[in-house]
Backbone as CSV, one residue per row, in Angstrom:
resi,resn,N_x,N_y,N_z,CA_x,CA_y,CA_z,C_x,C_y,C_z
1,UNK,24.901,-22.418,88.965,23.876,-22.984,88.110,24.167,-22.676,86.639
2,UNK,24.657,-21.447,86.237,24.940,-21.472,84.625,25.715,-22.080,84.249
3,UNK,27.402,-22.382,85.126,28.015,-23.401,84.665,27.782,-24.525,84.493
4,UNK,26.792,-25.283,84.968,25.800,-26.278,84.382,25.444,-26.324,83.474
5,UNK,24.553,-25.445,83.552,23.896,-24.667,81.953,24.709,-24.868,80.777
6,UNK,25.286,-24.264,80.714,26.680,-23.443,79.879,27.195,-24.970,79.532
7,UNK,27.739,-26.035,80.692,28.732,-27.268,80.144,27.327,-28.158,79.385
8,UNK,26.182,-28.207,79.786,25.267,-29.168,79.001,24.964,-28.615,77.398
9,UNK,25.370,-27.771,77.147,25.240,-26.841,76.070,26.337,-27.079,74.959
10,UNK,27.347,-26.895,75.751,28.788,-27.445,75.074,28.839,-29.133,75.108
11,UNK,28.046,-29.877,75.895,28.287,-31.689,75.353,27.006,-31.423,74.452
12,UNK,26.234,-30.795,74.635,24.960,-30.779,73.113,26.061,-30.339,72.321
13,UNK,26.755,-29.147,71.974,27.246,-29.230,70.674,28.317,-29.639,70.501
14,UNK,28.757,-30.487,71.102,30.016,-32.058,70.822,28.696,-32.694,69.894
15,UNK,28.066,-33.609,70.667,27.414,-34.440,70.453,27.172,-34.509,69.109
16,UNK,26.441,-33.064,68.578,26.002,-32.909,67.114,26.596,-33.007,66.361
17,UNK,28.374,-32.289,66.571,29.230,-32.042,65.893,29.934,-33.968,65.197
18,UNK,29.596,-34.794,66.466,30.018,-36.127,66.428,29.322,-36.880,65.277
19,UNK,28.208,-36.595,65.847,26.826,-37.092,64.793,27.103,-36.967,63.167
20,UNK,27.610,-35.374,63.199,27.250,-34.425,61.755,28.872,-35.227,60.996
21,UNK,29.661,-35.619,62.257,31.174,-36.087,61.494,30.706,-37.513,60.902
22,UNK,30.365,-38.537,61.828,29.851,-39.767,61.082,29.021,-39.416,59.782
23,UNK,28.252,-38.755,59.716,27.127,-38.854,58.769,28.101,-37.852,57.118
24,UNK,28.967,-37.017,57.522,29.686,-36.585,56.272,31.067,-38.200,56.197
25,UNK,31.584,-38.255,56.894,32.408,-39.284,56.316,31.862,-40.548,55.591
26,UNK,31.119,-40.563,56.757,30.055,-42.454,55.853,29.711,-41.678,54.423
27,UNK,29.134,-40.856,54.276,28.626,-40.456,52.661,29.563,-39.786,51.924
28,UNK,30.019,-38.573,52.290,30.567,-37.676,51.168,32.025,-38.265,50.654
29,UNK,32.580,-38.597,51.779,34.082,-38.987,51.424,34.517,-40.201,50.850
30,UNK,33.107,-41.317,51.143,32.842,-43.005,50.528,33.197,-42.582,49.029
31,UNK,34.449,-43.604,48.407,34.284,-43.869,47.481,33.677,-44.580,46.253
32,UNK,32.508,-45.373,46.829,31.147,-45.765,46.163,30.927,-45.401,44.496
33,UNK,31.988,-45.021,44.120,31.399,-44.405,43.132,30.869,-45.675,41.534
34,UNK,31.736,-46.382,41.668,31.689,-47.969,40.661,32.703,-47.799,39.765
35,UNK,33.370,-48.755,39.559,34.366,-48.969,38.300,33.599,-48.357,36.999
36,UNK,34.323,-47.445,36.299,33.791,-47.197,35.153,33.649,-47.997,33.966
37,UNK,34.604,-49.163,34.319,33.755,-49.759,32.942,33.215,-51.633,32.927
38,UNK,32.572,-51.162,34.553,31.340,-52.067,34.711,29.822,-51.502,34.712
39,UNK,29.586,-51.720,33.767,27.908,-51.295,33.357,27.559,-50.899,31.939
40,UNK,26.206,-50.356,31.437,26.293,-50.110,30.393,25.966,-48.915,29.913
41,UNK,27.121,-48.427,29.095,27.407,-47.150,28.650,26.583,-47.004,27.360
42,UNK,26.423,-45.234,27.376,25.731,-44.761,26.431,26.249,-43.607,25.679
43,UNK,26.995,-43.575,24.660,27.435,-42.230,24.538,28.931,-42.044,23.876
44,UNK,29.662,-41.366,23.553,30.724,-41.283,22.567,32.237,-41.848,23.162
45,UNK,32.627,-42.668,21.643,33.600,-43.173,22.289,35.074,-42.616,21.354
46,UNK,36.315,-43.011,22.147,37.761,-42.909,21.090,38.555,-43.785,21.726
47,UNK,38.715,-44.627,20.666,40.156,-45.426,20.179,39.129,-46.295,21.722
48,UNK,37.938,-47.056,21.332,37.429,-47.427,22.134,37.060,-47.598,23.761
49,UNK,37.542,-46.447,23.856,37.080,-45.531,25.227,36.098,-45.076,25.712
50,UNK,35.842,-44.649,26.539,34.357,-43.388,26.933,35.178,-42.191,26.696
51,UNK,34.679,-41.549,26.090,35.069,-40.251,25.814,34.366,-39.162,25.516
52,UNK,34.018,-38.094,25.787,32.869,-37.105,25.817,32.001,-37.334,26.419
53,UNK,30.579,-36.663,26.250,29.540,-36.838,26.839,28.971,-38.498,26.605
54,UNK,28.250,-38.813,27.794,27.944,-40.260,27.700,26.909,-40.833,29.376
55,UNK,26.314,-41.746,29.393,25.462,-41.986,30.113,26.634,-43.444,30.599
56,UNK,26.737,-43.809,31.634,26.586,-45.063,32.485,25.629,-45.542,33.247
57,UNK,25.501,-46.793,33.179,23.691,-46.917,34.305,24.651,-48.038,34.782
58,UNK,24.596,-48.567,35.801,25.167,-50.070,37.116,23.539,-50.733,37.120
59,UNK,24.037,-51.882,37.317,22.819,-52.644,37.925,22.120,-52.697,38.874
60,UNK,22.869,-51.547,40.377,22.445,-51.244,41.215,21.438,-49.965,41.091
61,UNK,21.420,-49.564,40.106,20.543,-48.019,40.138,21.718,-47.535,39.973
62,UNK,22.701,-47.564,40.300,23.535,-45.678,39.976,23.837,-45.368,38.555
63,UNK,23.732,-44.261,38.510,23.903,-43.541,36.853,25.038,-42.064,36.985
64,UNK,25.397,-42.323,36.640,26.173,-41.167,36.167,25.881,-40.757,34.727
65,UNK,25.672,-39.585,34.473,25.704,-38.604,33.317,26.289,-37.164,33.087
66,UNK,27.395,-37.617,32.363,28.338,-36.394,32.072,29.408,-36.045,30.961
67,UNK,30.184,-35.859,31.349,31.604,-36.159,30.775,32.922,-36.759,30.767
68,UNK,33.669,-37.391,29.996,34.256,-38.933,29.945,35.755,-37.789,29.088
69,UNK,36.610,-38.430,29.763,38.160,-38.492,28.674,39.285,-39.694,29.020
70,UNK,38.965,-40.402,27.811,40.032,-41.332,28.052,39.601,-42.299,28.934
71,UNK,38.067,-42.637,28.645,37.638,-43.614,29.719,37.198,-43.451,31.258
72,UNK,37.402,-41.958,31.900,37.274,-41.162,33.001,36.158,-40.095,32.973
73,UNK,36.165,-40.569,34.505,34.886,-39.330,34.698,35.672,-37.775,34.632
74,UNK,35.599,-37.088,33.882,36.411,-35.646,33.600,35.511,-34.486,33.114
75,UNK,35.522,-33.416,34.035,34.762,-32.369,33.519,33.258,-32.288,34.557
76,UNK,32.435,-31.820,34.135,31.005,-31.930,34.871,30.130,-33.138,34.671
77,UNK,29.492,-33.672,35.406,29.108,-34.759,35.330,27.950,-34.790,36.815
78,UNK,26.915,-35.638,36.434,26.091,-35.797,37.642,25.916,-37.016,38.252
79,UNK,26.068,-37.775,39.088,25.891,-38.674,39.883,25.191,-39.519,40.790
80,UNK,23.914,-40.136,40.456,22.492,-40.441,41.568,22.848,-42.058,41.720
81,UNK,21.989,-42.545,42.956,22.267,-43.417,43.381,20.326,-43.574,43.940
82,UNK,20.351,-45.441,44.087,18.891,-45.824,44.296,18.526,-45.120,45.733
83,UNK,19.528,-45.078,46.764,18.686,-44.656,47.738,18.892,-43.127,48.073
84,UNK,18.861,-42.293,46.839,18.394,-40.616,46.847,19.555,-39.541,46.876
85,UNK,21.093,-40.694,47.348,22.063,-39.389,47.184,22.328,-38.818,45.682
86,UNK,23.071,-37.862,45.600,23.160,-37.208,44.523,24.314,-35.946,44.548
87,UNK,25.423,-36.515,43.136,26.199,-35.455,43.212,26.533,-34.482,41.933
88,UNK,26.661,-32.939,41.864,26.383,-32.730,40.512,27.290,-32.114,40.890
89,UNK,28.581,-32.113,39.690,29.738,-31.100,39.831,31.059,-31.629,38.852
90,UNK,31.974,-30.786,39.366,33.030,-31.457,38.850,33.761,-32.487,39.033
91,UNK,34.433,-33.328,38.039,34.704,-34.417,37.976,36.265,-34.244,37.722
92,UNK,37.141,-35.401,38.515,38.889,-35.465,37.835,39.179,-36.961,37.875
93,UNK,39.379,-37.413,37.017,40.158,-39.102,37.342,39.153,-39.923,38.009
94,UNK,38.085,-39.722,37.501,37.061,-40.478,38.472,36.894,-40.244,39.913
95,UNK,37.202,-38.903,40.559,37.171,-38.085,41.595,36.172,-37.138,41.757
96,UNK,35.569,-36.608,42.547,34.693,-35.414,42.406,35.595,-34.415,42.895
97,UNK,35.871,-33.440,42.396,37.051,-32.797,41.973,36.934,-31.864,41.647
98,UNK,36.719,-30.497,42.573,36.449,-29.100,42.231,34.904,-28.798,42.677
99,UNK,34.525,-27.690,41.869,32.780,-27.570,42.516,31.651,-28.235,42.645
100,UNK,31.328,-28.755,43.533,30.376,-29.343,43.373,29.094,-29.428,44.421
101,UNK,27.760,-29.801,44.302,26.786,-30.248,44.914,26.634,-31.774,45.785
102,UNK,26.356,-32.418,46.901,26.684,-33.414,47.068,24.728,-33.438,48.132
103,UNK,23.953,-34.000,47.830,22.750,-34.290,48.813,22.581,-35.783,48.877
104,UNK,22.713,-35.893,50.200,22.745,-37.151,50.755,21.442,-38.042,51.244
105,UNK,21.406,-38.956,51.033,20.293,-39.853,51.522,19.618,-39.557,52.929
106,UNK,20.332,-39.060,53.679,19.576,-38.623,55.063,19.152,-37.540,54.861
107,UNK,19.218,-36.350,53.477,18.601,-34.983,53.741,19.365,-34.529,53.407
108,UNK,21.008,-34.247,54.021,21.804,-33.094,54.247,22.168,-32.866,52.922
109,UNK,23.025,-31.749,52.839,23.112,-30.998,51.628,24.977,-30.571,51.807
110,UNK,25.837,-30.785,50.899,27.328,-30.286,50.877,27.249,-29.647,49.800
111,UNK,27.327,-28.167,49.528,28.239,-27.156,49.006,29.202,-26.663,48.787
112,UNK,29.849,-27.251,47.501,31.581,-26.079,47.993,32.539,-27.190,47.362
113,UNK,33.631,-27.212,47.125,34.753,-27.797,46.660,34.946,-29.113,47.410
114,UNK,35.265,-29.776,46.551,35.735,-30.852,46.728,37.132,-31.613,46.221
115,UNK,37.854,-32.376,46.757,39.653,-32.806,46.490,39.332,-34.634,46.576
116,UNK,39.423,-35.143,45.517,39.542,-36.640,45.666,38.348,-37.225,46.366
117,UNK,37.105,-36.789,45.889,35.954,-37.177,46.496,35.343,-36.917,47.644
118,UNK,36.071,-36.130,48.455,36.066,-35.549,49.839,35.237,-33.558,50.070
119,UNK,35.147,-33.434,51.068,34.724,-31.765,51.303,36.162,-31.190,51.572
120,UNK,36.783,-29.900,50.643,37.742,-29.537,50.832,38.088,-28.943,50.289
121,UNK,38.567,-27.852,51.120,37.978,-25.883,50.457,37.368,-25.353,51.258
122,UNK,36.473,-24.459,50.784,35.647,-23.121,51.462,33.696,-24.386,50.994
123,UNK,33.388,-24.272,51.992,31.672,-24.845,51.582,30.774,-24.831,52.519
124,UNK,29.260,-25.218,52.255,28.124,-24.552,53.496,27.560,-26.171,53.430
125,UNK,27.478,-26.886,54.514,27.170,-27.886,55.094,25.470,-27.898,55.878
126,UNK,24.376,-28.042,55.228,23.012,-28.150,55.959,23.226,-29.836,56.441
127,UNK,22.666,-29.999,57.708,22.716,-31.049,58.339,21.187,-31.812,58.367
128,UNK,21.134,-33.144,58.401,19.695,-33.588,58.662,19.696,-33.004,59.848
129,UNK,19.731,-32.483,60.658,19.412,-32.319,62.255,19.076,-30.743,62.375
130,UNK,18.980,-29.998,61.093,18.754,-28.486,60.987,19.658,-27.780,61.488
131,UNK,21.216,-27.943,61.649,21.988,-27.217,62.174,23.261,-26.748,60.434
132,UNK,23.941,-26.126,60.367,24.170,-25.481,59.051,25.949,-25.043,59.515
133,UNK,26.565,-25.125,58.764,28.144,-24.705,58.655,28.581,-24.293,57.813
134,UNK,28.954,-23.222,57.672,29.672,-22.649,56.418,31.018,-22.362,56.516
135,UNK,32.211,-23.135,56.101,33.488,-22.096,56.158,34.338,-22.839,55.713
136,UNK,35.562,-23.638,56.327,36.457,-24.499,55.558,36.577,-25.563,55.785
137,UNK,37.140,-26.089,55.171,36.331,-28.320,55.178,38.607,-29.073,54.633
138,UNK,38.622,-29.658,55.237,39.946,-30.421,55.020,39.975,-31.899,55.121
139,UNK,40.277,-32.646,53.873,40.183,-34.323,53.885,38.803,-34.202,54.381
140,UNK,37.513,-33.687,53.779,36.365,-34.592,54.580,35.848,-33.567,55.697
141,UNK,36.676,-33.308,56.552,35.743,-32.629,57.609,36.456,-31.374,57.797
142,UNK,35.383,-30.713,58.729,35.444,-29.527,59.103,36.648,-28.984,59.908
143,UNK,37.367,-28.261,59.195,38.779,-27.693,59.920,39.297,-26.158,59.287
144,UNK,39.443,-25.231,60.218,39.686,-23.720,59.825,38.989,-23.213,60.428
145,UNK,38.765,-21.877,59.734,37.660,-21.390,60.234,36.512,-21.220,59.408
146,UNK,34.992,-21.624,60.496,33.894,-21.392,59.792,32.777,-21.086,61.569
147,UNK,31.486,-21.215,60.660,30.519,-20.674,61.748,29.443,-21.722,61.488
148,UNK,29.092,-22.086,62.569,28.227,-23.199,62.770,27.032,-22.824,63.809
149,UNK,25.854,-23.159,62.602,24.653,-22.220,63.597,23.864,-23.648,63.658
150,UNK,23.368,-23.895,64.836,22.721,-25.023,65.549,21.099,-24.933,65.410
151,UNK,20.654,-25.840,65.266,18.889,-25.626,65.192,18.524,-25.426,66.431
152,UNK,19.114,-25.403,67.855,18.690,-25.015,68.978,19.000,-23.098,69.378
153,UNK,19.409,-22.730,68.412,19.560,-21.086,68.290,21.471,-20.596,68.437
154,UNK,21.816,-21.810,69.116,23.378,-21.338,69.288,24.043,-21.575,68.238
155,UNK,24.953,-20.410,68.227,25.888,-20.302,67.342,27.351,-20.045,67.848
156,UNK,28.052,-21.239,66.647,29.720,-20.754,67.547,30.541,-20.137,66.011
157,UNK,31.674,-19.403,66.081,32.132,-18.737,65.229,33.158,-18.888,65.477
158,UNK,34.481,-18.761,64.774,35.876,-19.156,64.727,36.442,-20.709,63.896
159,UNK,37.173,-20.848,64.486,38.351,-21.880,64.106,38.022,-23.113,64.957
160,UNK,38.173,-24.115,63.817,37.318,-25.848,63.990,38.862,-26.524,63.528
161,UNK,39.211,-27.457,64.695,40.062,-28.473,64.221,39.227,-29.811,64.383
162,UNK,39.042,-30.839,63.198,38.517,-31.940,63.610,36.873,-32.123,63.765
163,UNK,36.159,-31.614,63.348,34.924,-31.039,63.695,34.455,-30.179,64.529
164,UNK,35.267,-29.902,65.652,35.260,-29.371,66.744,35.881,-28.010,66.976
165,UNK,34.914,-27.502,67.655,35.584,-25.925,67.685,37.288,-26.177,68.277
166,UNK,37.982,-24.999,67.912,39.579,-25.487,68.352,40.139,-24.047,68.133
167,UNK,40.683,-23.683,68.982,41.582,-22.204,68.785,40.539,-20.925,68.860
168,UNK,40.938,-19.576,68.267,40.107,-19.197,68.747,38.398,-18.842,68.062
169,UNK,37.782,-18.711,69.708,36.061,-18.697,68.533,35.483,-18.177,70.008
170,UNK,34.183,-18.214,69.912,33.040,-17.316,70.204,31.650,-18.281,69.653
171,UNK,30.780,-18.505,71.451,29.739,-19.110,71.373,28.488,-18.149,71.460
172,UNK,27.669,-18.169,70.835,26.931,-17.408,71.100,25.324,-18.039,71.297
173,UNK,24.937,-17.643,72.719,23.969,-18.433,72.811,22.420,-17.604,72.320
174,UNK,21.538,-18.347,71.875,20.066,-17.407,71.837,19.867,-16.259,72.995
175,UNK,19.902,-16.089,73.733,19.512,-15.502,74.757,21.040,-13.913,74.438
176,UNK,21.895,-13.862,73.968,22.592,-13.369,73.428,23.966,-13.361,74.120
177,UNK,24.014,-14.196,74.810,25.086,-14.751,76.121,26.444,-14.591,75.453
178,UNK,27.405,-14.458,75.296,28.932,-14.875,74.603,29.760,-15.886,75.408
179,UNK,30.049,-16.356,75.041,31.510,-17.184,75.282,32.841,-17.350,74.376
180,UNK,33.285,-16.645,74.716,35.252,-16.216,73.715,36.303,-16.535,74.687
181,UNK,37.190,-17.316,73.501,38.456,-17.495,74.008,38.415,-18.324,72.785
182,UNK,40.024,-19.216,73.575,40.260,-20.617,73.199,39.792,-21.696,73.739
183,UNK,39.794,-22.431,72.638,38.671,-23.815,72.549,39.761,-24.544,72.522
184,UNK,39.605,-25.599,72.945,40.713,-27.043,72.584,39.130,-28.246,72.654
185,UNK,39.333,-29.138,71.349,38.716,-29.960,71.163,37.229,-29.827,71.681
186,UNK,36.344,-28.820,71.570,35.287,-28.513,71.909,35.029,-28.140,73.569
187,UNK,36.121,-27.473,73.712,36.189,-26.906,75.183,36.430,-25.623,75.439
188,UNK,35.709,-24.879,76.098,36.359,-23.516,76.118,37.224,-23.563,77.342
189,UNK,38.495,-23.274,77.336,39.853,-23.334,77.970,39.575,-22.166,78.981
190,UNK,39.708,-22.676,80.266,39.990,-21.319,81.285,38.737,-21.565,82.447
């Protein structure tokens, strides 16, 4: 009977992990961001450029307000959009690019570095679904090691290839149960 238990536990946290992957790729990694020089700008220019601090507004609602070199989003800069996402951080080549904040239209919340508009680095991931990840993020998703605590009380710890636990880690259920080893693709091996 616990191995029952135990495998419905592990397709619940596939499942979420599946969920939590669609919902960071569709948003964080979308390049959505708009051509910079469709809309109307507010703010300092050189050798008729955007350059320095300066406002863009789109006709769709999105605004960016930040900093500009050479016509580029460069430096810190903030980023909102009509239906509630929002990104405040650093900026490269019209990239979000280094530290930054990223809260998404469904709720969730990305913390932590970012590479070419993507999650990537060390960062803490709150999910609309109340489940939370903190650790290392590659192209977009979750890969390395981090710890992922579930709104149903379980928690798994170790090394994530792909969203998915992978190599070695440790489940830990509410009830204070363990499960260690190796994982392959959200499986504990053995």
């Amino acid at each position: 009977m616990k191995n029952i238990f135990y495998l419905n536990i592990i397709l619940l946290f596939n499942i979420n992990l599946v969920l939590a992957q669609v919902n960071v790729v569709n948003q964080a990694s979308s390049g959505v961001i708009g051509d910079v020089d469709k809309g109307e700008y507010e703010g300092n220019l050189k050798d008729g450029l955007y350059h320095g601090k300066g406002k863009l507004s789109f006709n769709d609602g999105r605004i960016y307000e930040g900093e500009f070199v050479e016509g580029l989003r460069n430096g810190y800069g903030v980023f909102t959009t009509s239906n509630g996402e929002k990104y405040e951080g650093d900026w490269k080549d019209n990239y979000k690019h280094g530290n930054g904040t990223q809260v998404f239209s469904d709720g969730g919340v990305y913390e932590g570095q970012f590479q070419f508009s993507k999650p990537h680095g060390n960062g803490k991931m709150k999910f609309n679904t109340g489940d939370e990840y903190t650790g290392q993020f590659n192209n977009g998703a979750i890969n390395g090691s981090g710890k992922m605590v579930y709104n149903n009380g379980n928690i798994y710890e170790g090394k994530f290839k792909n969203w998915k636990p992978h190599g070695q880690g440790t489940l830990t259920l509410p009830d204070g149960t363990k499960m260690s080893g190796d994982w392959k693709k959200g499986k504990l091996k053995g």
